[in-house]
C-alpha positions as CSV (number, residue, x, y, z in Angstrom):
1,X,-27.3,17.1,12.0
2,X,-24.7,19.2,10.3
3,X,-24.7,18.5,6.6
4,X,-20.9,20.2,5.8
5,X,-17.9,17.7,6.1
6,X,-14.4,18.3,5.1
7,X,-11.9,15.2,5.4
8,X,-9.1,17.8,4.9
9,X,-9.8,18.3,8.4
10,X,-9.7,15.3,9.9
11,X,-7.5,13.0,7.8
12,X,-4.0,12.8,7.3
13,X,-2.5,12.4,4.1
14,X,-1.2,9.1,2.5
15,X,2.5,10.4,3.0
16,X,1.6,11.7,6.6
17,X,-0.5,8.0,8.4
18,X,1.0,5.1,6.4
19,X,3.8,3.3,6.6
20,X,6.0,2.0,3.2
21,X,3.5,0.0,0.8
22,X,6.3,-1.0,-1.1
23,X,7.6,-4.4,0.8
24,X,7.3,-8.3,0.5
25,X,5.6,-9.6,3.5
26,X,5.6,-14.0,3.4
27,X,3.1,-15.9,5.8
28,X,4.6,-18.1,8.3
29,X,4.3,-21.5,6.9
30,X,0.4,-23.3,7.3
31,X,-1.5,-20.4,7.5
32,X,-2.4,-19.3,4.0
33,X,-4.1,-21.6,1.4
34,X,-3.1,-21.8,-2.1
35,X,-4.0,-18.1,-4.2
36,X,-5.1,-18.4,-7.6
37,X,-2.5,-17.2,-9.7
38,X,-3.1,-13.6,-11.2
39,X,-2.1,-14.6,-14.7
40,X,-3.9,-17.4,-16.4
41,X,-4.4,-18.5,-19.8
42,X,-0.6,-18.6,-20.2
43,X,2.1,-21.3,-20.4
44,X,3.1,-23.0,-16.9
45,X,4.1,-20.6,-14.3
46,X,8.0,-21.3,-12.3
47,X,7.4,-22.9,-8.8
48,X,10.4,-20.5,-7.2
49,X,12.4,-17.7,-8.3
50,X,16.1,-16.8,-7.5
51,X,16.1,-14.9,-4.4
52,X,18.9,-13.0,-6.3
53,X,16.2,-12.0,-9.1
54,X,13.8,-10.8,-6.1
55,X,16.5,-8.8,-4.9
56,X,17.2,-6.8,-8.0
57,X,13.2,-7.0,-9.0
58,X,13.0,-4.9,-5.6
59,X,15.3,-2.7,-6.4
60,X,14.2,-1.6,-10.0
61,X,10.4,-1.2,-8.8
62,X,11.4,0.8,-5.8
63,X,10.4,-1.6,-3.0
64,X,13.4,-2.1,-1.7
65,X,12.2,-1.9,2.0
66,X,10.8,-4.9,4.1
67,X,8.3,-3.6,6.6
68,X,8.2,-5.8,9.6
69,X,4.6,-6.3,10.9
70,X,3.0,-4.3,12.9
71,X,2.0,-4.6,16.6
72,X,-0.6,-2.3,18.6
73,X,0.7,-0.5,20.7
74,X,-1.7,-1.6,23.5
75,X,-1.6,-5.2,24.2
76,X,-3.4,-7.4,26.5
77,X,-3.7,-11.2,26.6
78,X,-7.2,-12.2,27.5
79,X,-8.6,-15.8,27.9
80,X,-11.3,-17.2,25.7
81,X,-15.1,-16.6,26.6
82,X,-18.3,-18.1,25.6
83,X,-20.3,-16.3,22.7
84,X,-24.1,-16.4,22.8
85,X,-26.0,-17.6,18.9
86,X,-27.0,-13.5,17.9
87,X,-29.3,-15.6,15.9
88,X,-27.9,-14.6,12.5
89,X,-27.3,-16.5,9.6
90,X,-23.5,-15.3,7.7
91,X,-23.8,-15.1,4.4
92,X,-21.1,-13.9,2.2
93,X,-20.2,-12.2,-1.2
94,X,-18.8,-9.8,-3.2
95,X,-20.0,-6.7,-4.4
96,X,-18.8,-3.7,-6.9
97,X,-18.1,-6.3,-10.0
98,X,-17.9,-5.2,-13.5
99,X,-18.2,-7.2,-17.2
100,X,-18.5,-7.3,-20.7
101,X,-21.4,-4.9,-19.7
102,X,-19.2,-1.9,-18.8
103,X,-16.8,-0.3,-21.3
104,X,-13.5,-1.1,-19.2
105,X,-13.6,-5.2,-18.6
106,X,-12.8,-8.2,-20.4
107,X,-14.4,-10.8,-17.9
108,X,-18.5,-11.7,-18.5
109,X,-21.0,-12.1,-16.7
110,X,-20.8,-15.7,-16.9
111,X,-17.2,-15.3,-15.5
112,X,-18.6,-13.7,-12.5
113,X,-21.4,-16.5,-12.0
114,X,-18.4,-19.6,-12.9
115,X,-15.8,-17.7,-10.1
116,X,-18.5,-17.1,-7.2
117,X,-19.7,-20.8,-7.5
118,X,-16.1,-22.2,-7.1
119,X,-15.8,-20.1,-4.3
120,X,-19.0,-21.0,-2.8
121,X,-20.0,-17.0,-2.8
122,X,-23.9,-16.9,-1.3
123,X,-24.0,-13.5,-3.2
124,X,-22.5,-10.8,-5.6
125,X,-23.7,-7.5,-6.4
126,X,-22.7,-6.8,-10.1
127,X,-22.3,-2.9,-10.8
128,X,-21.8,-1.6,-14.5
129,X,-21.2,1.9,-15.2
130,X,-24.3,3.8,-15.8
131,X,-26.2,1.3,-17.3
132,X,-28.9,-1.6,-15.8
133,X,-29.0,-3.3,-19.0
134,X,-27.5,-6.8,-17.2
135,X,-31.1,-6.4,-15.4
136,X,-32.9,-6.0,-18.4
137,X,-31.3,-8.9,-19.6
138,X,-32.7,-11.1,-16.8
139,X,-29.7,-11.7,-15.4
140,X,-30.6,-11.1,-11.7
141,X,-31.2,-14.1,-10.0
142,X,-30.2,-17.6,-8.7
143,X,-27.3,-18.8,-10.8
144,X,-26.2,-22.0,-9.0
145,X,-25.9,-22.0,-5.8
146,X,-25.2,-17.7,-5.9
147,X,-27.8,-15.2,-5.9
148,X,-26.7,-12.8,-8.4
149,X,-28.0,-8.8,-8.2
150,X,-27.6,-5.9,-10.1
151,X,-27.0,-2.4,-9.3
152,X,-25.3,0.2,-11.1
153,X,-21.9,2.7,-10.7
154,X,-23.1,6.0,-11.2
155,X,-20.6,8.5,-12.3
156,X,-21.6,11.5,-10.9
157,X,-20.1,14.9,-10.6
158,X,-18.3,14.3,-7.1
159,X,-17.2,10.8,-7.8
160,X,-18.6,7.7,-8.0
161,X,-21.7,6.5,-6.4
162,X,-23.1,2.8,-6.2
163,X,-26.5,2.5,-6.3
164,X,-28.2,-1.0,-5.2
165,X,-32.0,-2.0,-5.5
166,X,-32.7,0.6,-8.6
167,X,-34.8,-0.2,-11.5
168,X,-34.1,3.0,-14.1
169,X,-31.1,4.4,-14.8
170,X,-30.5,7.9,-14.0
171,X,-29.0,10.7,-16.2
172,X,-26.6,12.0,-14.3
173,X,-25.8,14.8,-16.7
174,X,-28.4,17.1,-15.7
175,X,-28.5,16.5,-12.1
176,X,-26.2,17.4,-9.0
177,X,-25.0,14.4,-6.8
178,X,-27.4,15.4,-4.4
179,X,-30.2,15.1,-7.1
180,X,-28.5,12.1,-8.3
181,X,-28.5,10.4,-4.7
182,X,-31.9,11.8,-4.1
183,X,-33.7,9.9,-7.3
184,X,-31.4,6.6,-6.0
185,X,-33.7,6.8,-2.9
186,X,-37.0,7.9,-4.3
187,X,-36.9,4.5,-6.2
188,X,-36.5,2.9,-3.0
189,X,-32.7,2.7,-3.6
190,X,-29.7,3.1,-1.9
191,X,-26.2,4.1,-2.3
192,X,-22.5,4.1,-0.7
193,X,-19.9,6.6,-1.8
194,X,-17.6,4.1,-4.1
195,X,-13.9,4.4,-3.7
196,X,-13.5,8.1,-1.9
197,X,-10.0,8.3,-2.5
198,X,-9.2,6.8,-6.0
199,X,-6.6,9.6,-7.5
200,X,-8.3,10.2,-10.7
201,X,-11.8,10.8,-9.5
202,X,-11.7,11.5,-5.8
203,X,-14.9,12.3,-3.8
204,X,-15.3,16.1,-4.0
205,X,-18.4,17.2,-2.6
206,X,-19.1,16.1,1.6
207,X,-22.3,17.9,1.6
208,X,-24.3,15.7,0.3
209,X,-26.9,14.0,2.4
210,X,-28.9,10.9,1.9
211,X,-26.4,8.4,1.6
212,X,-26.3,4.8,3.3
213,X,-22.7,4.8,3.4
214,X,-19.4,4.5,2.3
215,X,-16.7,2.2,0.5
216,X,-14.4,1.4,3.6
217,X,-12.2,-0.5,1.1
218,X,-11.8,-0.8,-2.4
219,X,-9.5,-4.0,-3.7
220,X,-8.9,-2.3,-7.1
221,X,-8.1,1.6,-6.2
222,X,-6.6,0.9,-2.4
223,X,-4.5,-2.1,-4.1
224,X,-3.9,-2.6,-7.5
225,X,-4.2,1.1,-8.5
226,X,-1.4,2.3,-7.1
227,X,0.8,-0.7,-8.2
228,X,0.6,-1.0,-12.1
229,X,4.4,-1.3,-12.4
230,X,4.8,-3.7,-9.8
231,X,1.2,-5.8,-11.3
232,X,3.4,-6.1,-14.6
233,X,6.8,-7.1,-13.3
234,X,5.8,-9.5,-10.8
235,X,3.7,-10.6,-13.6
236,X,6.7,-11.5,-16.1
237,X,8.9,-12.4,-13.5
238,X,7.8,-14.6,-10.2
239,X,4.3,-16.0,-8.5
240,X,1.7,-14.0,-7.5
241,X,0.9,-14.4,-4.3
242,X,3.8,-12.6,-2.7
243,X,2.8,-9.5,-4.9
244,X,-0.9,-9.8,-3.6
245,X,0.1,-10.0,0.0
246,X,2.9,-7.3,-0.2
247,X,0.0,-4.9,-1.6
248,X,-2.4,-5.2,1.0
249,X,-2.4,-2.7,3.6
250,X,-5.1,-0.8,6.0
251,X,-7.1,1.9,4.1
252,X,-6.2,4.9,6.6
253,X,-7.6,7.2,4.8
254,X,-11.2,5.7,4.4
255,X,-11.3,4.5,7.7
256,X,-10.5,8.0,8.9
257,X,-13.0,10.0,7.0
258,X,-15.7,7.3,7.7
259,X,-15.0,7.7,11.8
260,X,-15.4,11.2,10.9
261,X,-18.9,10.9,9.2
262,X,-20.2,8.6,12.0
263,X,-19.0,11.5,14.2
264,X,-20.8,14.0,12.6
265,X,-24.0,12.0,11.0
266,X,-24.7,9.1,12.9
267,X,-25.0,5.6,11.4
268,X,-22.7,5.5,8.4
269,X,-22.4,2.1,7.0
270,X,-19.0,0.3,6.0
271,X,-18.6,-2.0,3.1
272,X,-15.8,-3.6,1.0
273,X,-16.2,-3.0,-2.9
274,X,-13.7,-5.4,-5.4
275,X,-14.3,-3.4,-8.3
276,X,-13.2,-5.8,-10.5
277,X,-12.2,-5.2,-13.7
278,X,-10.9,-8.6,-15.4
279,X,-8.7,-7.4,-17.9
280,X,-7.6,-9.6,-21.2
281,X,-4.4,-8.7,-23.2
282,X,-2.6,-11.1,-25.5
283,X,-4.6,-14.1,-23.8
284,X,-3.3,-13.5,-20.1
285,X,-6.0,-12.5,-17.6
286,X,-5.1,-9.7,-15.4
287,X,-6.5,-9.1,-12.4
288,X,-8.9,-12.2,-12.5
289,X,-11.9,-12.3,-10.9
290,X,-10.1,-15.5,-9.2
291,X,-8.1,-13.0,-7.2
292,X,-10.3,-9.9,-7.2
293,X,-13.5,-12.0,-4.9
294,X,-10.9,-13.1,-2.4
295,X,-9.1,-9.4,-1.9
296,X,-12.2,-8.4,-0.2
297,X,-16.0,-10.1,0.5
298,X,-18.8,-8.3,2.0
299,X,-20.7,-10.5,4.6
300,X,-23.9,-9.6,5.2
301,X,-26.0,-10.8,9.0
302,X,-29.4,-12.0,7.9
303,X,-31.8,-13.4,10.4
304,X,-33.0,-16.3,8.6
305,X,-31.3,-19.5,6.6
306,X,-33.6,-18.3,3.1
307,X,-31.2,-15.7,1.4
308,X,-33.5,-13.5,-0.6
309,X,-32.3,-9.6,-2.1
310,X,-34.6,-8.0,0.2
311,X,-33.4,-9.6,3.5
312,X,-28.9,-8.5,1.6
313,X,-30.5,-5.3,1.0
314,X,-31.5,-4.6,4.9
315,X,-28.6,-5.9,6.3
316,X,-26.7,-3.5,4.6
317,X,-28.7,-0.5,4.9
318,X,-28.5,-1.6,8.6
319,X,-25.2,-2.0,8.9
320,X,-25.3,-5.8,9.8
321,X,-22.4,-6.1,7.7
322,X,-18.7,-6.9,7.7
323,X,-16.0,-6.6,5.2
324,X,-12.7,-9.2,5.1
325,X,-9.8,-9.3,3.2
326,X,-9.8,-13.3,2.8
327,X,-6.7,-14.0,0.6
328,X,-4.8,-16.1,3.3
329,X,-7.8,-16.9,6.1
330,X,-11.8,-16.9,5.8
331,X,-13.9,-14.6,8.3
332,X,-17.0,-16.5,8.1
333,X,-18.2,-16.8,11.8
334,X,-16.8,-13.8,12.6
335,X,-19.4,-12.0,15.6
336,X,-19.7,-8.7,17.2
337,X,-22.4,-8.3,19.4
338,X,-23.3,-6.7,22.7
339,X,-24.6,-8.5,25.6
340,X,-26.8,-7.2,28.9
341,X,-25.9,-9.6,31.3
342,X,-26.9,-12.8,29.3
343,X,-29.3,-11.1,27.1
344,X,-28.0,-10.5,23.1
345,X,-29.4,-7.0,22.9
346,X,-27.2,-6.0,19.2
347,X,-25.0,-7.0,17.1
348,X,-23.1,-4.7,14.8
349,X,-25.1,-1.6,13.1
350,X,-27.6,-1.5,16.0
351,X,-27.6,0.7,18.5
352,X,-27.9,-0.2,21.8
353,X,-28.7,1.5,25.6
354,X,-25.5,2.0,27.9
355,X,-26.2,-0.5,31.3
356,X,-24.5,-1.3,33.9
357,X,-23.6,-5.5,33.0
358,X,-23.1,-4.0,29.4
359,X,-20.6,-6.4,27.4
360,X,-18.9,-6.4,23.8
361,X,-18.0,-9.7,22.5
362,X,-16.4,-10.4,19.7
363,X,-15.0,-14.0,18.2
364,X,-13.1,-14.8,15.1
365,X,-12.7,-18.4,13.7
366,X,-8.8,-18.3,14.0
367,X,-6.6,-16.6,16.4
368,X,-5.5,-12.7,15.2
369,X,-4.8,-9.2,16.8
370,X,-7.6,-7.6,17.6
371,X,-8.2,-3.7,17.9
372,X,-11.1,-1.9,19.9
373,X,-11.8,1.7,18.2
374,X,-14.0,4.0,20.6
375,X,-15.0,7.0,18.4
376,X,-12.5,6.5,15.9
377,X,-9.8,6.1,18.3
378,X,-7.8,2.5,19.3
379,X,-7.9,2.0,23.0
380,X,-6.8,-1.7,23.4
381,X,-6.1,-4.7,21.7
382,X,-5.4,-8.5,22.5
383,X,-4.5,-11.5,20.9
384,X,-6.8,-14.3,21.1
385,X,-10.3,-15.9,19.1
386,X,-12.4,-14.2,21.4
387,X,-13.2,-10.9,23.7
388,X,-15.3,-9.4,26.5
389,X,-15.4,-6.2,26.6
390,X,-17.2,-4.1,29.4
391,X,-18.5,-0.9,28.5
392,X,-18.8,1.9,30.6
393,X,-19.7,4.9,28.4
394,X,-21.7,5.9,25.2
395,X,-19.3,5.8,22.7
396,X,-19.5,4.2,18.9
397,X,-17.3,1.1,19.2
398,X,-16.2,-0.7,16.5
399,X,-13.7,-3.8,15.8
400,X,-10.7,-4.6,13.5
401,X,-8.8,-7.6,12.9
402,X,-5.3,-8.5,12.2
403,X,-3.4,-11.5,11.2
404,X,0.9,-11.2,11.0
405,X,0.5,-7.3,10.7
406,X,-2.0,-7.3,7.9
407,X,-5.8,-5.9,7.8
408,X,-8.4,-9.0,8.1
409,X,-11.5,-7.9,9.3
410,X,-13.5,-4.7,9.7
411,X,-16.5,-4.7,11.8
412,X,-19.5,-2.2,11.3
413,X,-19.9,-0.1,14.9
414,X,-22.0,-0.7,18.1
415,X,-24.0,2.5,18.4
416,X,-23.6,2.5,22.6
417,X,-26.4,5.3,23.5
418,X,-26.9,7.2,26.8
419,X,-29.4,5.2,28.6
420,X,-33.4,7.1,29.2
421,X,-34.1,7.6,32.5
422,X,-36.5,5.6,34.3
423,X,-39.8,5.4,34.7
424,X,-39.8,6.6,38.5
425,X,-36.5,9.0,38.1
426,X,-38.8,10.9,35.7
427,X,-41.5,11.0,38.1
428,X,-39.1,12.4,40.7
429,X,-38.0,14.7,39.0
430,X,-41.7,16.0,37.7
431,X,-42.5,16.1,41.2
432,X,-39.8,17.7,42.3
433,X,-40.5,20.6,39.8
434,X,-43.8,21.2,41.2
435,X,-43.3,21.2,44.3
436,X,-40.3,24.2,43.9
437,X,-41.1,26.9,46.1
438,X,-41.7,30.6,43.5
């Protein structure tokens, strides 16, 4: 394994891969429910705007331009298919949440807890900067009907770094990242790279080793952070929901650097972080934790209906995970698994041994675009609930899904290996050895 990795290299730049962010994108009518409003607290918000006040709100922000959706390139039509029980419970939640506890966010801890059990959330991860003191507090736990756990956002000297399942804090100011990810582990800890391309504190140093993987999207820094203009205006001037769903776009650039890192590691794992950071001014919530859970969710592919932190823990150091942007549509029951003839043998993060009946199938609870990536590259798509997929080489395959031209799902990959040689081929060829005339 080569430890050096440059994403100059292998990603494009912002300006270079993705099309205009700045656009309002409406759902077709039925297919989103009702979005929490991103100001609360305030007097009663307008049901409808002028369309002539949208017009010149456009304008004066710069977004001005109305992206049509997009459609992949390579489309097939495929009927529905039967997919086999993986045997996995799907629990979901949201992870990368800050409070009172951290120096930068209005919303409490009891905010977190009062949001997740609306939203019937099995889980969230809470992450204050540099500290653990929530844990020290007791608050790890059931709360409700949400298992609440506490890890900690470590600012380190390339970037950020979330560490889950630690019990000390670190002092990061007399230790390299690497020492600083190493000490994560040695207390039987792990970590993933938080938000590698947040402008004011990008990821600097790709050497580093020991990590489990990396933020694949980040609601706050892929969204919100690059719209603070918009956040405000839309704010004082019409409902929120169009400005959430104009914002959201693929995160090219994490997606491209973490293809890249597979390439070159191995297993790298994928997650969704909300970094949320409620924010109160003048008694108007900002960027609500209402908003913030449904943005992006983590599900995590536990083998058992009793949700405990150890069996949250594995499925994401094992990849058995799944992030899913779930403002208009819920992923739960999403699968991606692969079949040998009728035989489950994986299901996303494993790896798996290349055979000849050797099937990908993937299902999602409502119809959307659907996108293949072999090694990093998209080589078909279809539009449909479900998918078979034969395979025919080692390759890491992986799975996104679209609804109406915007991101929905992002699968963890299917590690398709070379298949050993037999038993009896091996023999052969042993024998065949000896028997070579000197």
């Amino acid at each position: 394994m080569t430890d050096s990795f440059s994403p100059r290299s292998s990603v494009h730049s912002p300006q270079q891969a993705r099309p205009s962010r700045c656009g309002l994108w409406i759902a077709r009518p039925g297919d989103r429910r009702p979005a929490p409003a991103l100001v609360t607290g305030g007097p009663g918000r307008r049901a409808g705007v002028d369309c002539g006040l949208i017009l010149v709100f456009l304008f004066t922000t710069g977004c001005a331009v109305l992206p049509s959706p997009y459609h992949p390139a390579k489309m097939m039509v495929t009927t529905s298919v039967a997919v086999p029980d993986d045997g996995y419970e799907d629990y979901v939640g949201v992870l990368h949440i800050h409070t009172t506890y951290s120096h930068d966010a209005d919303g409490t801890f009891e905010d977190v807890i009062r949001v997740a059990n609306a939203q019937r959330l099995d889980y969230v991860i809470v992450t204050e900067h540099n500290t653990l003191q929530p844990l020290r507090d007791g608050k790890q736990g059931w709360h409700g009907a949400t298992l609440a756990l506490i890890g900690m956002e470590i600012s380190a000297r390339a970037g950020h770094y979330l560490a889950l399942n630690v019990t000390q804090e670190i002092d990061r100011s007399k230790l390299t990242t690497q020492q600083v990810i190493d000490e994560v582990n040695r207390q039987g800890g792990f970590g993933f790279i938080a938000h590698p391309y947040f402008k004011k504190r990008r990821w600097t140093d790709w050497t580093v080793t020991g990590f489990t993987g990396t933020e694949i999207y980040n609601a706050a820094h892929d969204t919100l952070d690059e719209n603070h203009l918009r956040l405000a205006l839309w704010t004082l001037t019409v409902p929120s929901e169009p400005f959430y769903w104009s914002i959201i776009d693929r995160p090219y650039d994490p997606l491209r650097t973490w293809d890249a890192l597979i390439a070159q590691r191995g297993r790298v794992v994928g997650i969704g972080a909300s970094d949320a950071h409620e924010v109160h001014v003048l008694g108007l919530k900002f960027a609500p934790y209402e908003v913030m859970f449904q943005l992006v969710r983590t599900h995590v592919l536990i083998p058992s209906k009793t949700l405990t932190p150890e069996a949250i823990y594995d499925a994401l150091r094992r990849g058995h995970a799944y992030p899913a942007i779930e403002l208009t549509a819920e992923a739960k029951g999403f699968s991606f698994l692969a079949r040998d003839a009728e035989r489950v043998v994986g299901v996303m993060g494993d790896e798996v041994a290349l055979t000849p009946e050797l099937r990908l199938l993937v299902s999602v609870p409502t119809s959307a675009e659907l996108t293949l990536f072999k090694d990093g590259q998209a080589v078909a798509s279809t539009v449909n609930t479900s998918w078979e997929i034969p395979v025919t080489v080692p390759a890491v395959y992986r799975l996104e899904a679209s609804r109406h031209g915007k991101p929905w799902i992002f699968s963890n990959p299917i590690y398709v290996r070379p298949a050993a040689p037999s038993a009896n081929r091996t023999q052969q060829t042993t024998d065949n050895v000896k028997t070579t005339p000197q």
